[in-house]
PDB file of N, CA, C and O in Angstrom:
ATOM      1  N   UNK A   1      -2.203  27.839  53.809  1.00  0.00           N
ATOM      2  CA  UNK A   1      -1.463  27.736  52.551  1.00  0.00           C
ATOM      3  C   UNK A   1      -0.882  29.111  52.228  1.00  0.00           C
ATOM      4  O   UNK A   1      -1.725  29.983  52.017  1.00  0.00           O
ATOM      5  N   UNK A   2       0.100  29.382  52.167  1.00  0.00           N
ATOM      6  CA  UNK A   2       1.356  30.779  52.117  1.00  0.00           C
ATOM      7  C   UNK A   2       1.100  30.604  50.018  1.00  0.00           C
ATOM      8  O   UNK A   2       1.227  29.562  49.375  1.00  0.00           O
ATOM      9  N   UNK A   3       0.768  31.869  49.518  1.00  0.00           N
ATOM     10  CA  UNK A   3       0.323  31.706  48.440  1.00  0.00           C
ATOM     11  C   UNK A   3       1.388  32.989  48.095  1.00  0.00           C
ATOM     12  O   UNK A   3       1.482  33.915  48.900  1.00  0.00           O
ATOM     13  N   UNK A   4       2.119  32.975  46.939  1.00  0.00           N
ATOM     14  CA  UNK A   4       2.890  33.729  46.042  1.00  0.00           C
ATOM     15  C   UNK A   4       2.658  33.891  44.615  1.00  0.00           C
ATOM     16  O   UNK A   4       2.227  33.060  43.816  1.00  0.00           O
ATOM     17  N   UNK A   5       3.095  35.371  44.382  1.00  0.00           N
ATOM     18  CA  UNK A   5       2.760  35.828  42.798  1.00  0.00           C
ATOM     19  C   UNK A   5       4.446  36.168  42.288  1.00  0.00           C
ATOM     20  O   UNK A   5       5.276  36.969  42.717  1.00  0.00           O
ATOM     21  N   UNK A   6       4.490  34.998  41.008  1.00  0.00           N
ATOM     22  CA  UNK A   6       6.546  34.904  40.886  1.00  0.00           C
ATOM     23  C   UNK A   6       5.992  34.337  39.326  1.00  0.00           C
ATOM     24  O   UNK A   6       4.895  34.272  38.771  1.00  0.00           O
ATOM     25  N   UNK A   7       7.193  34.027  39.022  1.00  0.00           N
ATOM     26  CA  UNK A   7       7.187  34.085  37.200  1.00  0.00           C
ATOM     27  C   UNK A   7       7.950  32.815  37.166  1.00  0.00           C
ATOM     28  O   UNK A   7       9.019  32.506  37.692  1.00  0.00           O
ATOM     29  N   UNK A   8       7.051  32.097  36.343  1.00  0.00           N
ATOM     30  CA  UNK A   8       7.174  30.393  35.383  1.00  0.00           C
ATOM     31  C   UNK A   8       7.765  30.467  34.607  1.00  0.00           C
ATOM     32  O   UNK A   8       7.317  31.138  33.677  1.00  0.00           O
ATOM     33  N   UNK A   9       9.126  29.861  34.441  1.00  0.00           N
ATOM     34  CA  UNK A   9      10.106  30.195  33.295  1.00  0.00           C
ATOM     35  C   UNK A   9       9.302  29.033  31.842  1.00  0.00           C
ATOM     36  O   UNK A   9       8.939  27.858  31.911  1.00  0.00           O
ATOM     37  N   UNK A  10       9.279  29.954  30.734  1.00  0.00           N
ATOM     38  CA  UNK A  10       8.477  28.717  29.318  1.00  0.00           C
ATOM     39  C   UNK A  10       9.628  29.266  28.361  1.00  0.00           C
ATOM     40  O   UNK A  10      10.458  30.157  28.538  1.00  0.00           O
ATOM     41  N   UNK A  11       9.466  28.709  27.656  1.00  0.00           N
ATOM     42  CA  UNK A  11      10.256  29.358  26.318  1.00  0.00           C
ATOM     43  C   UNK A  11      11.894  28.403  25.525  1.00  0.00           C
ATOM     44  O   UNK A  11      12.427  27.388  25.975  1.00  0.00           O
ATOM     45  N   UNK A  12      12.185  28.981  24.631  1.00  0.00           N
ATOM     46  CA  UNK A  12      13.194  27.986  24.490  1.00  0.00           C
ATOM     47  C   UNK A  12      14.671  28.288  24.839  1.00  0.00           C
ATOM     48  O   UNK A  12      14.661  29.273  25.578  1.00  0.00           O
ATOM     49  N   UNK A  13      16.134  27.797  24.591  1.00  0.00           N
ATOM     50  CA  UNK A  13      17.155  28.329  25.037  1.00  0.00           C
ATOM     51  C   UNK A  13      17.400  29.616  24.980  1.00  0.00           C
ATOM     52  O   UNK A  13      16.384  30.138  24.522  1.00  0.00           O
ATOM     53  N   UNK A  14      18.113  30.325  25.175  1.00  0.00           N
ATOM     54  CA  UNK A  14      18.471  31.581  25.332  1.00  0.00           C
ATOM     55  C   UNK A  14      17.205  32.726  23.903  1.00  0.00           C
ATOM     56  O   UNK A  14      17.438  33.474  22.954  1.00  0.00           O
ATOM     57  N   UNK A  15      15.748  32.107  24.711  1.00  0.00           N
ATOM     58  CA  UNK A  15      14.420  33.010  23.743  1.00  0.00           C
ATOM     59  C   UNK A  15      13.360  32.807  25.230  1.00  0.00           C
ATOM     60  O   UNK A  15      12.258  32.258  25.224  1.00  0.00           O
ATOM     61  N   UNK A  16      14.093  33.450  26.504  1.00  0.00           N
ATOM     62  CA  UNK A  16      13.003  33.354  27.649  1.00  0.00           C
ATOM     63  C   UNK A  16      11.442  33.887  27.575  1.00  0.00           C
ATOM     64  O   UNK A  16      11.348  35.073  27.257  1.00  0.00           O
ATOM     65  N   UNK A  17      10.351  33.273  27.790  1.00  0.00           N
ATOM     66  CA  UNK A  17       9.329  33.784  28.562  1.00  0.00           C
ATOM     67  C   UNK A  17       8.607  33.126  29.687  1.00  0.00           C
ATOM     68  O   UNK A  17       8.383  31.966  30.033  1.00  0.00           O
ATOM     69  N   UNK A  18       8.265  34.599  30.225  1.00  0.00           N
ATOM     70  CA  UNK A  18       7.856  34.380  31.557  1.00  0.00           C
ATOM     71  C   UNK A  18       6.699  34.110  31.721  1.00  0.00           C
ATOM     72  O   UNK A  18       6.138  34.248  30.634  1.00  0.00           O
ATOM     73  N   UNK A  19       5.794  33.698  32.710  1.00  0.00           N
ATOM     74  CA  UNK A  19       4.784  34.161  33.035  1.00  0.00           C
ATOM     75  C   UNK A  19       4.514  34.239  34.391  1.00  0.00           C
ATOM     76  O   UNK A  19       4.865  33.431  35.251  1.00  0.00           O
ATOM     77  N   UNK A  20       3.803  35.364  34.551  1.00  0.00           N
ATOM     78  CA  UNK A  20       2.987  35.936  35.958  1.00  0.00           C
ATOM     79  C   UNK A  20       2.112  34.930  36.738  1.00  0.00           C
ATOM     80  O   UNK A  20       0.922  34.853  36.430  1.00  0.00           O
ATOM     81  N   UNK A  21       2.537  34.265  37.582  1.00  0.00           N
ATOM     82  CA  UNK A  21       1.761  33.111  37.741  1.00  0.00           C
ATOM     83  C   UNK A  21       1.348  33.257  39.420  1.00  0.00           C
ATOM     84  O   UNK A  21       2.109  34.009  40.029  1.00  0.00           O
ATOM     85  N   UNK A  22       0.153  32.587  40.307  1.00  0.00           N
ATOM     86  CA  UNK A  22       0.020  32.421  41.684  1.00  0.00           C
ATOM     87  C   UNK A  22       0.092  30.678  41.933  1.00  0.00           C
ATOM     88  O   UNK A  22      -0.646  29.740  41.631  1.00  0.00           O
ATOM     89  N   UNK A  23       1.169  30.796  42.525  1.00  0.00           N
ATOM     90  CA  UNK A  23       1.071  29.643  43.141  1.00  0.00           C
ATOM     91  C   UNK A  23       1.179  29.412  45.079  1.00  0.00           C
ATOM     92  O   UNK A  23       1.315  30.238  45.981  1.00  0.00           O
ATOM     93  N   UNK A  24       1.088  28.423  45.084  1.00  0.00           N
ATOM     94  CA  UNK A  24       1.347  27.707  46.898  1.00  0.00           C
ATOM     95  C   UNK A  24       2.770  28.010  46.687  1.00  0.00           C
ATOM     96  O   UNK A  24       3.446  27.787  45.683  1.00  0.00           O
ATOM     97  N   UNK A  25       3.101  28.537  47.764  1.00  0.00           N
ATOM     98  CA  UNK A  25       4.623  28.596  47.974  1.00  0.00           C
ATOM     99  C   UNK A  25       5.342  27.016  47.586  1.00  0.00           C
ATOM    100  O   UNK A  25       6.173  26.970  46.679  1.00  0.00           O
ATOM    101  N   UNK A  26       5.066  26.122  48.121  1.00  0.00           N
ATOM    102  CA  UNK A  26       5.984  25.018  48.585  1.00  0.00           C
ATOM    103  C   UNK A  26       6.470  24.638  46.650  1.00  0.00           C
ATOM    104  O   UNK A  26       7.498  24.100  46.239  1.00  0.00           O
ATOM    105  N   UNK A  27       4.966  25.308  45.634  1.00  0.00           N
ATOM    106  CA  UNK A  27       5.548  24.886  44.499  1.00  0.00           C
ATOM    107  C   UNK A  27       6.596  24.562  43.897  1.00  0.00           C
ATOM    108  O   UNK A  27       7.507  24.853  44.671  1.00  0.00           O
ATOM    109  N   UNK A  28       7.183  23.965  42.619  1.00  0.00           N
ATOM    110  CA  UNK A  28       8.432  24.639  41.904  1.00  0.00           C
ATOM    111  C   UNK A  28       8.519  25.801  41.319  1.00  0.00           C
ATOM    112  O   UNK A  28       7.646  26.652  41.495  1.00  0.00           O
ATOM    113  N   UNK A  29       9.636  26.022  40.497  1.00  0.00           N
ATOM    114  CA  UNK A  29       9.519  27.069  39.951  1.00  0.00           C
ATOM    115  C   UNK A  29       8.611  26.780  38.329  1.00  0.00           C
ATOM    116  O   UNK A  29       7.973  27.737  37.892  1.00  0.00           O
ATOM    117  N   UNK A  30       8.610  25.788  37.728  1.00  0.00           N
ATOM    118  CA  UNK A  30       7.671  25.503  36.764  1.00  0.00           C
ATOM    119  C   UNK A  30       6.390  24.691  37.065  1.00  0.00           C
ATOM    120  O   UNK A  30       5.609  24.121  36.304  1.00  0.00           O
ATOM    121  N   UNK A  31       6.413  24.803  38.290  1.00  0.00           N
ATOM    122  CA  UNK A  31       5.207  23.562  38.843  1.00  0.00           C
ATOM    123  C   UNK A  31       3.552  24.000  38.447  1.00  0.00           C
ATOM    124  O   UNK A  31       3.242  24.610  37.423  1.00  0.00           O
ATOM    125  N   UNK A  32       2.550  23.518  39.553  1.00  0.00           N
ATOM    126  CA  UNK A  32       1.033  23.675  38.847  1.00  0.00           C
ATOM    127  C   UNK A  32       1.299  25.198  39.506  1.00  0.00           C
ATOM    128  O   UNK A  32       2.301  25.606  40.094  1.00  0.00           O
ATOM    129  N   UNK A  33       0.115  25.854  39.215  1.00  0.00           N
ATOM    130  CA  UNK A  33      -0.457  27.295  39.264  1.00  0.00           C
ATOM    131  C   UNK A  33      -1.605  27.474  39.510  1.00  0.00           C
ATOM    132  O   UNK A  33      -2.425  26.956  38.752  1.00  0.00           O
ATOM    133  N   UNK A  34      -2.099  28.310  40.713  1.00  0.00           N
ATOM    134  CA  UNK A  34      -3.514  28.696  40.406  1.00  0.00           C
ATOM    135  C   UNK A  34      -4.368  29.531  39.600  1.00  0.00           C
ATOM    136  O   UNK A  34      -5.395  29.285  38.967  1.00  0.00           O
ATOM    137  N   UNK A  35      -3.778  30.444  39.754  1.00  0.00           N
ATOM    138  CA  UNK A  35      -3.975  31.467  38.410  1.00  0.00           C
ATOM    139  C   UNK A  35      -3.128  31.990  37.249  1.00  0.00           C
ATOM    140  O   UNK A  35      -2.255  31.138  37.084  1.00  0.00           O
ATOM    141  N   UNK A  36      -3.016  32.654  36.654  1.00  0.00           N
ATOM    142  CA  UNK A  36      -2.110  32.736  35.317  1.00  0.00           C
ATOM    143  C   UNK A  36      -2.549  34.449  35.391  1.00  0.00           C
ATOM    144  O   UNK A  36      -3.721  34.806  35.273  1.00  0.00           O
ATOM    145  N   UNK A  37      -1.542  35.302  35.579  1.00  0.00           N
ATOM    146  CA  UNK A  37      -1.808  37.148  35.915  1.00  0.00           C
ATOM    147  C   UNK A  37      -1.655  37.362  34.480  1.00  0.00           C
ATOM    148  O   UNK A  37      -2.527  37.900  33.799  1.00  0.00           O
ATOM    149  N   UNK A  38      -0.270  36.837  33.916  1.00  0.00           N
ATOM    150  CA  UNK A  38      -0.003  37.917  32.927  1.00  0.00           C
ATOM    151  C   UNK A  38       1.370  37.080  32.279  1.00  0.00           C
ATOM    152  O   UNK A  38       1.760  35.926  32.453  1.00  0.00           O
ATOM    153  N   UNK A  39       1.917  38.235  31.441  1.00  0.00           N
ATOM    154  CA  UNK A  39       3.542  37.407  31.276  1.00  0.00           C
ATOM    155  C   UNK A  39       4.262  38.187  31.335  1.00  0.00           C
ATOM    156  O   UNK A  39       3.909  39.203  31.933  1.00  0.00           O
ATOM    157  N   UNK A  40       5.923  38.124  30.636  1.00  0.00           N
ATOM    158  CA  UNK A  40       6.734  38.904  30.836  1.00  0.00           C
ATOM    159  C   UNK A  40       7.830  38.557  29.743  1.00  0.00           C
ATOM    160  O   UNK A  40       8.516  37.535  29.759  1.00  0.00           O
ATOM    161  N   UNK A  41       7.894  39.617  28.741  1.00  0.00           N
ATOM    162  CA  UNK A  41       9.235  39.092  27.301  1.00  0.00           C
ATOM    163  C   UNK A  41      10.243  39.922  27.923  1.00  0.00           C
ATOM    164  O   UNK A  41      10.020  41.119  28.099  1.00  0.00           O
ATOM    165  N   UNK A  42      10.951  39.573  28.148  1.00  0.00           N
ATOM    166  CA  UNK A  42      12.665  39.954  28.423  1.00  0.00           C
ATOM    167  C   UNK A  42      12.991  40.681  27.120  1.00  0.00           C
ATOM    168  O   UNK A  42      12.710  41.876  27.224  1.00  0.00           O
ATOM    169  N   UNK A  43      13.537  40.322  25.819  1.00  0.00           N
ATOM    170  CA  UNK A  43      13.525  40.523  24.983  1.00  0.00           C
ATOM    171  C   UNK A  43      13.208  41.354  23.936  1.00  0.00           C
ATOM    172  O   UNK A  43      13.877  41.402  22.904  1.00  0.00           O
ATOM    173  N   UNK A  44      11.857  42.255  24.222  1.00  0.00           N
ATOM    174  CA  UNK A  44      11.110  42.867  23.468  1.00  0.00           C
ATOM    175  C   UNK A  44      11.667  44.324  24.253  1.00  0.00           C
ATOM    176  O   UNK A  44      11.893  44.583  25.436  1.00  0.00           O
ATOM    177  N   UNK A  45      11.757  45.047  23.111  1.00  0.00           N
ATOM    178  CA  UNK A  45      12.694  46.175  23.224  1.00  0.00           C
ATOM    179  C   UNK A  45      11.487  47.531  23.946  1.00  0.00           C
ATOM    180  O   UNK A  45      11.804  48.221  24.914  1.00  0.00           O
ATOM    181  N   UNK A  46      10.341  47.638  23.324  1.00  0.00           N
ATOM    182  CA  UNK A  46       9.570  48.678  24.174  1.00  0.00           C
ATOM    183  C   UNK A  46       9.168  47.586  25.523  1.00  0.00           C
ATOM    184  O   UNK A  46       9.085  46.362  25.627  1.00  0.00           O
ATOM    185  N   UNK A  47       8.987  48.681  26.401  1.00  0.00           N
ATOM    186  CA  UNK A  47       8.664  48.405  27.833  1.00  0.00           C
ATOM    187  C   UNK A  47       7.303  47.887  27.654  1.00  0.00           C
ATOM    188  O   UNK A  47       6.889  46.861  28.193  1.00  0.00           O
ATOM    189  N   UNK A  48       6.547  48.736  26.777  1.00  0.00           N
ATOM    190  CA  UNK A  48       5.000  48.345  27.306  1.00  0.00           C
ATOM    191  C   UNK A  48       4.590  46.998  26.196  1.00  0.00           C
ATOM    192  O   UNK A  48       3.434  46.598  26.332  1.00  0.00           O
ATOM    193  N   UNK A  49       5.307  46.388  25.288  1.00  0.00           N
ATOM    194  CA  UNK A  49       5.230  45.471  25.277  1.00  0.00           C
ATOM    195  C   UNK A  49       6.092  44.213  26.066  1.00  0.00           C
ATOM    196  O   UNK A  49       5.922  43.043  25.722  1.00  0.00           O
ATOM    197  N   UNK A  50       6.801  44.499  26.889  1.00  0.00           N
ATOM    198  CA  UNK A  50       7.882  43.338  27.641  1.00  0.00           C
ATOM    199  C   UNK A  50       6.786  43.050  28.711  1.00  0.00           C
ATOM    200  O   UNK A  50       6.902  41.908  29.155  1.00  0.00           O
ATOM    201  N   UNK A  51       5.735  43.771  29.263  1.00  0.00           N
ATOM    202  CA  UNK A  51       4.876  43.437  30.245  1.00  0.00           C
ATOM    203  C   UNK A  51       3.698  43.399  30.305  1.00  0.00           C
ATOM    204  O   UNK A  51       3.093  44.448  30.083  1.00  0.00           O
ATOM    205  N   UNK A  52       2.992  42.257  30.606  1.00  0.00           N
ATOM    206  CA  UNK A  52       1.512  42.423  30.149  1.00  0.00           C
ATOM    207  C   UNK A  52       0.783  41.613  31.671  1.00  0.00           C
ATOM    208  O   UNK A  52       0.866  40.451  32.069  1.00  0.00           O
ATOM    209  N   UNK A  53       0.045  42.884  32.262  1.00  0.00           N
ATOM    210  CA  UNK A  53      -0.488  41.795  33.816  1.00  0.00           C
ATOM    211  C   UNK A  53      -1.489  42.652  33.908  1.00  0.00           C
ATOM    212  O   UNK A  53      -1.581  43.795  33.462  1.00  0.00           O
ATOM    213  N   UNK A  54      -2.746  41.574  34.944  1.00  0.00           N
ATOM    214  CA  UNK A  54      -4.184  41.963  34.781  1.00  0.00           C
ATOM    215  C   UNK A  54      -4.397  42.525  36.092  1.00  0.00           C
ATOM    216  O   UNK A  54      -4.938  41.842  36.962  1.00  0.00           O
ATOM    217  N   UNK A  55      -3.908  44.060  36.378  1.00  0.00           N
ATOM    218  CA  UNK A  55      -3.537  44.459  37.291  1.00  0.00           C
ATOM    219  C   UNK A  55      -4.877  44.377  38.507  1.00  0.00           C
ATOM    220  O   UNK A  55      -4.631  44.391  39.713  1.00  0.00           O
ATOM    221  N   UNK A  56      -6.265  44.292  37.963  1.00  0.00           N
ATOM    222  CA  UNK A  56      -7.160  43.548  38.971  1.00  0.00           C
ATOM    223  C   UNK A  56      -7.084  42.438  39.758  1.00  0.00           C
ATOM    224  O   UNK A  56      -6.937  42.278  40.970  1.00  0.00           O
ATOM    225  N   UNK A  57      -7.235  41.574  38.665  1.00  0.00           N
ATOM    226  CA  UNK A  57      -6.815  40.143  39.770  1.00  0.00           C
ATOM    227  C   UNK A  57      -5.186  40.369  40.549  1.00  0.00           C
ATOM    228  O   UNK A  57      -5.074  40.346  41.774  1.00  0.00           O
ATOM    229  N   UNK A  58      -4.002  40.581  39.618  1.00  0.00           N
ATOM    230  CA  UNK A  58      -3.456  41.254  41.079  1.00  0.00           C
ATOM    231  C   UNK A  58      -3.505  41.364  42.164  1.00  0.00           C
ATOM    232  O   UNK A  58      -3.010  40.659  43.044  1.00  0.00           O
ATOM    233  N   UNK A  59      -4.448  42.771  42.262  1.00  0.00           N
ATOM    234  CA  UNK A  59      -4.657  43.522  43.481  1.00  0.00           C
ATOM    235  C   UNK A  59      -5.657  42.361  44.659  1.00  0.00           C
ATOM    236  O   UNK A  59      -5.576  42.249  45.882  1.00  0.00           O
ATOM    237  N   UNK A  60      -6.536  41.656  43.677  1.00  0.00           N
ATOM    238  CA  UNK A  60      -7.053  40.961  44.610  1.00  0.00           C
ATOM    239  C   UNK A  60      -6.695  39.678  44.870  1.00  0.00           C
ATOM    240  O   UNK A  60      -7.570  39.017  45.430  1.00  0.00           O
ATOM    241  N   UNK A  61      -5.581  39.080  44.610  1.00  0.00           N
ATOM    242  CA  UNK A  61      -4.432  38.196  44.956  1.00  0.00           C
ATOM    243  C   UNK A  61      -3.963  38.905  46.527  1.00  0.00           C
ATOM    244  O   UNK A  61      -4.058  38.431  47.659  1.00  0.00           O
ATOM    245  N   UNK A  62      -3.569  39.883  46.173  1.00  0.00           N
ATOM    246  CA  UNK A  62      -2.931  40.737  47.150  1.00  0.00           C
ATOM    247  C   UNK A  62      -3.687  40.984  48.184  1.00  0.00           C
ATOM    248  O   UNK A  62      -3.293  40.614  49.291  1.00  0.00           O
ATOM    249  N   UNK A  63      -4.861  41.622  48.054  1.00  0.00           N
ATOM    250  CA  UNK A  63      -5.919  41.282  49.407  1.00  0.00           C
ATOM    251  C   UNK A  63      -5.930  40.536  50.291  1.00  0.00           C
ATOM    252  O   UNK A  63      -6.018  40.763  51.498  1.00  0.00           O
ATOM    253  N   UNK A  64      -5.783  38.972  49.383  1.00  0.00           N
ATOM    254  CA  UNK A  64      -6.292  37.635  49.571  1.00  0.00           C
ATOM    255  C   UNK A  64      -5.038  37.428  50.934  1.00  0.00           C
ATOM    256  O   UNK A  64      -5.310  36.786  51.948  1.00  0.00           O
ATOM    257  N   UNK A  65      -3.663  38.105  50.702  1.00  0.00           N
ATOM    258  CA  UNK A  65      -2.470  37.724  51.600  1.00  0.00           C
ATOM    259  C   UNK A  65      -1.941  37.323  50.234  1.00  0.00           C
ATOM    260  O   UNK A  65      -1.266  36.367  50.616  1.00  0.00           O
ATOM    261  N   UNK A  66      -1.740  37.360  48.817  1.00  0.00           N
ATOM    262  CA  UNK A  66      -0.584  36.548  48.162  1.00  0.00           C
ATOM    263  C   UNK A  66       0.700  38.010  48.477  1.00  0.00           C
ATOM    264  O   UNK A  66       0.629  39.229  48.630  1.00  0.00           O
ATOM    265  N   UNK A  67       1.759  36.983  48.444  1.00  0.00           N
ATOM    266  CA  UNK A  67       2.900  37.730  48.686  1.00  0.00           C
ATOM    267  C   UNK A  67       3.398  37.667  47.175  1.00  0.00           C
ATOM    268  O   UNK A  67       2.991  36.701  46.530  1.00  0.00           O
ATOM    269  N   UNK A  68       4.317  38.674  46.466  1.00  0.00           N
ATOM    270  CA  UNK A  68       4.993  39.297  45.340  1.00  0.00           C
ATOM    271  C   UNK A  68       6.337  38.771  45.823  1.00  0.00           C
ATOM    272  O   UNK A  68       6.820  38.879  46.950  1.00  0.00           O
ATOM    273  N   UNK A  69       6.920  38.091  44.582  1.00  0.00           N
ATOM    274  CA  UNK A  69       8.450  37.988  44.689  1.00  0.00           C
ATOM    275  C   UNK A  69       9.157  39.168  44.414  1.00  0.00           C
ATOM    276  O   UNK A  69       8.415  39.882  43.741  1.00  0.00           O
ATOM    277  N   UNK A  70      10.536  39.866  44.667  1.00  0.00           N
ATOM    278  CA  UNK A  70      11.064  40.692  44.405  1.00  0.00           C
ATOM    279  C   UNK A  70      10.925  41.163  43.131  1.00  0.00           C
ATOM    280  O   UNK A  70      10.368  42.244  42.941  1.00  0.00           O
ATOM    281  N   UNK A  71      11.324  40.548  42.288  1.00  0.00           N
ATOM    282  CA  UNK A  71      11.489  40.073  40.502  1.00  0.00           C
ATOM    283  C   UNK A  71       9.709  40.749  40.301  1.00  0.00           C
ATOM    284  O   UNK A  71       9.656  41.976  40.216  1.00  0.00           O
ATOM    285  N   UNK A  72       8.721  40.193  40.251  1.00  0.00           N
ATOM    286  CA  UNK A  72       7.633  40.784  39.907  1.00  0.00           C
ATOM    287  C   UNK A  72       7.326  41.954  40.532  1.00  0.00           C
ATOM    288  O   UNK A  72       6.959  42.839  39.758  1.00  0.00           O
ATOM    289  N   UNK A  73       7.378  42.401  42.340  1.00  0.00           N
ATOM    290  CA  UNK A  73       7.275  43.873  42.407  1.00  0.00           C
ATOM    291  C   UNK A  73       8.100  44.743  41.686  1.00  0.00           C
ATOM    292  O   UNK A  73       7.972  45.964  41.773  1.00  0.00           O
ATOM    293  N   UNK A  74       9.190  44.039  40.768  1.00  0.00           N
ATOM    294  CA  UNK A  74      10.056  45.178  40.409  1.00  0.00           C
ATOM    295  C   UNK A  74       9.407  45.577  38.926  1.00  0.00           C
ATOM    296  O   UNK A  74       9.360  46.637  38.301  1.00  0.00           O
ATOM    297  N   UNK A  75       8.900  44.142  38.642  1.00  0.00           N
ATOM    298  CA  UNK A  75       8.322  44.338  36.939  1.00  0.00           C
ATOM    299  C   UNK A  75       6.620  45.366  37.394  1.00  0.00           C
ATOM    300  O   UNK A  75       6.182  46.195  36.597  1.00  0.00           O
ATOM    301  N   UNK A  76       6.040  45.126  38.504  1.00  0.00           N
ATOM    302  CA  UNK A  76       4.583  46.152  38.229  1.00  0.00           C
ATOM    303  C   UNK A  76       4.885  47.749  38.744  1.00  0.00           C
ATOM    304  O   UNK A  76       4.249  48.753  38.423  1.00  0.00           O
ATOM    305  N   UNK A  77       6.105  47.651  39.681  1.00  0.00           N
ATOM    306  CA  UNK A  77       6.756  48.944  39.404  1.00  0.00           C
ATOM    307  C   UNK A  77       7.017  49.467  38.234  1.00  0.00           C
ATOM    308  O   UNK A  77       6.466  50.427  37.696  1.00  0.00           O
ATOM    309  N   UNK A  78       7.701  48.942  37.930  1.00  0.00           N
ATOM    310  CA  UNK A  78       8.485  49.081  35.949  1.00  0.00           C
ATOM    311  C   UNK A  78       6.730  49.661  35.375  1.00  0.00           C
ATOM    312  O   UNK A  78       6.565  50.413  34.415  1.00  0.00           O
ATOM    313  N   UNK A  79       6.066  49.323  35.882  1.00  0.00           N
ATOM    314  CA  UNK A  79       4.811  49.019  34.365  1.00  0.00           C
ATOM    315  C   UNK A  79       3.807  50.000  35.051  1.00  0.00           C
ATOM    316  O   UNK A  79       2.926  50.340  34.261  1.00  0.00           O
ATOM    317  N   UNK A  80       3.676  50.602  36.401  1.00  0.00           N
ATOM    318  CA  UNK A  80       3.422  51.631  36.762  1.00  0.00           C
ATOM    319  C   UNK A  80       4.059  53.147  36.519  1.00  0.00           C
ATOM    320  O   UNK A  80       3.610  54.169  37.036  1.00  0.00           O
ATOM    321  N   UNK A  81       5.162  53.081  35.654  1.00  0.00           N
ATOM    322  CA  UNK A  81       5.706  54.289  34.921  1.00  0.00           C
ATOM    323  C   UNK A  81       5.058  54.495  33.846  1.00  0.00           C
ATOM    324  O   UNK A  81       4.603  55.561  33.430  1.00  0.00           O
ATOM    325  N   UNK A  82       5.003  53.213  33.274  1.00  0.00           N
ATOM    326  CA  UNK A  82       4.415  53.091  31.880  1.00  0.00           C
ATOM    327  C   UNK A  82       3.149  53.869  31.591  1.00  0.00           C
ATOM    328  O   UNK A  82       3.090  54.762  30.745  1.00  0.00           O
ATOM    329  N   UNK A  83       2.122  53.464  32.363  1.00  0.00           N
ATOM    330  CA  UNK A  83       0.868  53.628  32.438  1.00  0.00           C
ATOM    331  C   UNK A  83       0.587  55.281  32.766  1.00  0.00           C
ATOM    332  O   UNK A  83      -0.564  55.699  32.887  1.00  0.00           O
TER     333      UNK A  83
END
């Protein structure tokens, strides 16, 4: 099972949120999930509130073989300045 860490679009018309989600590849993009990392407000003007992820489980997603979509390595980059 090819397992990925990518972001669940929720929210209402043009008021996006994301969330940090692991799923089976073959998923959708709103489909089931195994775990739930974190989320992500587009919207919210400071950085360190637009991103919120539990950078442990993360890392051990990542161990495990989960692969990072572009879009989220770019957001725990982003949030590794922060910190």
């Amino acid at each position: 099972m090819a397992v990925s860490i990518r972001l669940s679009r929720q929210g209402a018309k043009k008021n996006p949120l994301y969330s940090v989600v692991v799923v089976d590849s073959a998923s959708g993009r709103d489909g089931a999930y195994l775990e739930k990392l974190g989320r992500y407000l587009p919207k919210e003007v400071e950085l360190k509130d637009k991103i919120k992820i539990d950078l442990e489980a993360l890392r051990s997603w990542i161990a495990r073989g989960a692969q990072m979509s572009p879009t989220v390595r770019q957001l725990v980059k982003g949030l590794s300045k922060v910190s």
